[in-house]
C-alpha positions in Angstrom: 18.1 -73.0 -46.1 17.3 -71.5 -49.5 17.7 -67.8 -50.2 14.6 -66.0 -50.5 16.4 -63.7 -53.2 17.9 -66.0 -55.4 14.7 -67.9 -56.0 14.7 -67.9 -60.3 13.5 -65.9 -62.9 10.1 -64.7 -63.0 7.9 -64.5 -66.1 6.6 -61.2 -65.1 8.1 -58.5 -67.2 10.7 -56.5 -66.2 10.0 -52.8 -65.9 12.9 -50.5 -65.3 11.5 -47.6 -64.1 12.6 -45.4 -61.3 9.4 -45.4 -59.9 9.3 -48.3 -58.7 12.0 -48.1 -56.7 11.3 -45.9 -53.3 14.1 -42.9 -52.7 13.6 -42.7 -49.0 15.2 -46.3 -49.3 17.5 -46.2 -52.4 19.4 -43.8 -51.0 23.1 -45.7 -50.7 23.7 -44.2 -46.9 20.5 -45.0 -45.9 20.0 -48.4 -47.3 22.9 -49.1 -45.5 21.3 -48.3 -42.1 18.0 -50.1 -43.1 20.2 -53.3 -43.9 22.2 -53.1 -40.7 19.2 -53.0 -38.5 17.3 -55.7 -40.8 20.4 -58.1 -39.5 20.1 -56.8 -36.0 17.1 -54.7 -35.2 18.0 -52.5 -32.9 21.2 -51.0 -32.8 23.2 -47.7 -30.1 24.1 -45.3 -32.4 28.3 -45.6 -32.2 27.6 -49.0 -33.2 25.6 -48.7 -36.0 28.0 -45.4 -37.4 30.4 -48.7 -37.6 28.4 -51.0 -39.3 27.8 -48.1 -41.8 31.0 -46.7 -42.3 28.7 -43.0 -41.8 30.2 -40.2 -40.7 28.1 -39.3 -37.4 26.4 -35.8 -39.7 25.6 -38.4 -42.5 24.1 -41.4 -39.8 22.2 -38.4 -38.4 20.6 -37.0 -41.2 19.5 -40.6 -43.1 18.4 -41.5 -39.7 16.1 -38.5 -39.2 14.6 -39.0 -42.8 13.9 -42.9 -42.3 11.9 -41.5 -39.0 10.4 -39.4 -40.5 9.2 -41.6 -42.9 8.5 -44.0 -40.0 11.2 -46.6 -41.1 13.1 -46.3 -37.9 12.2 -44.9 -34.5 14.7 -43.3 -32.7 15.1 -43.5 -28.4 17.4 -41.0 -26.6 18.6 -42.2 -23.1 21.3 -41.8 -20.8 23.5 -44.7 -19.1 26.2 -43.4 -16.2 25.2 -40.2 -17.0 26.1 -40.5 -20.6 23.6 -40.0 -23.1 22.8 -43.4 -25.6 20.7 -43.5 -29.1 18.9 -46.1 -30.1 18.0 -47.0 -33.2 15.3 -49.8 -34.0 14.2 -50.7 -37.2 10.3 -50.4 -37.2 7.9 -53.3 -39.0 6.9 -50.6 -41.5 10.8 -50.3 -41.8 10.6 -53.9 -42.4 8.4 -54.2 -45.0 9.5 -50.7 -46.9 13.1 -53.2 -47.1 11.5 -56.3 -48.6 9.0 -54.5 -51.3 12.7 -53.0 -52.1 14.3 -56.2 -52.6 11.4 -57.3 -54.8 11.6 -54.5 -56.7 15.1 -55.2 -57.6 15.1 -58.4 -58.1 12.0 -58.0 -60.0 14.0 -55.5 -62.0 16.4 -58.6 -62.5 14.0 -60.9 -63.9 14.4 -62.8 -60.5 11.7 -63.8 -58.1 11.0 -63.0 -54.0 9.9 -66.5 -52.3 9.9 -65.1 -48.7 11.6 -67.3 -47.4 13.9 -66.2 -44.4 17.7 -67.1 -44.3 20.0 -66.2 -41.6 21.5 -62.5 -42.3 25.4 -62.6 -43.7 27.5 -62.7 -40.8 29.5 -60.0 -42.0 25.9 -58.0 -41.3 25.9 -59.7 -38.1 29.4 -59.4 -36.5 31.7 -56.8 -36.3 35.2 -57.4 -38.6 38.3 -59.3 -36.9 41.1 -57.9 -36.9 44.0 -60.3 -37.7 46.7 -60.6 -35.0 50.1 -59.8 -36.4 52.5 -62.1 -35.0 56.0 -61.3 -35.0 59.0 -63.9 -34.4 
């Protein structure tokens, strides 16, 4: 499949301006939670503090301002007594994440398509660990 990012150049201008860009969004920690779910849309909480590389006060906070912003909705539940947080990226989440990637590729000179690829697996899967073998 073709990238929907790496479509071409457009003949639109470029306009670099911060405006376009939206700061709930561009925000590095929470860009990072927005692309995380994009890959997988609903994530527990300890799982998506790895995928981040958040501390849990950081993960928190960006969450609570994407729900806020209605970007991510947030369940609280408990399994063997234990209590579990779900986070699910939201369709307005959704599309908040792809008028950002136009925007900077549009910034780039480059062009959206929308089409869909599969997500990276390194979005997808958590890291393996190499075994150390010793003889």
């Amino acid at each position: 499949m073709t990238s929907r990012f790496l479509a071409g150049r457009s003949d639109k201008p470029v306009m670099p301006t911060a405006e376009l860009f939206d700061s709930v969004i561009a925000s590095s920690g929470r860009l990072r939670i927005m692309a995380a779910l994009a890959s997988e849309p609903q994530l527990e909480f300890v799982h998506l503090r790895k995928r981040t590389q958040l501390t849990d006060g950081n993960l928190c906070t960006h969450t609570r301002r994407l729900e806020s912003a209605g970007f991510v909705s947030v369940e609280k539940s408990f399994r063997d007594r234990k209590p579990v947080t779900q986070v699910r990226l939201t369709s307005q989440g959704r599309d908040a994440l792809e008028r950002h990637a136009r925007e900077l590729l549009n910034a780039l000179g480059m062009t959206f398509t929308g089409e869909y690829s599969t997500p990276a697996p390194a979005l997808l899967e958590e890291p393996i660990e190499e075994e150390v073998w010793i003889d």
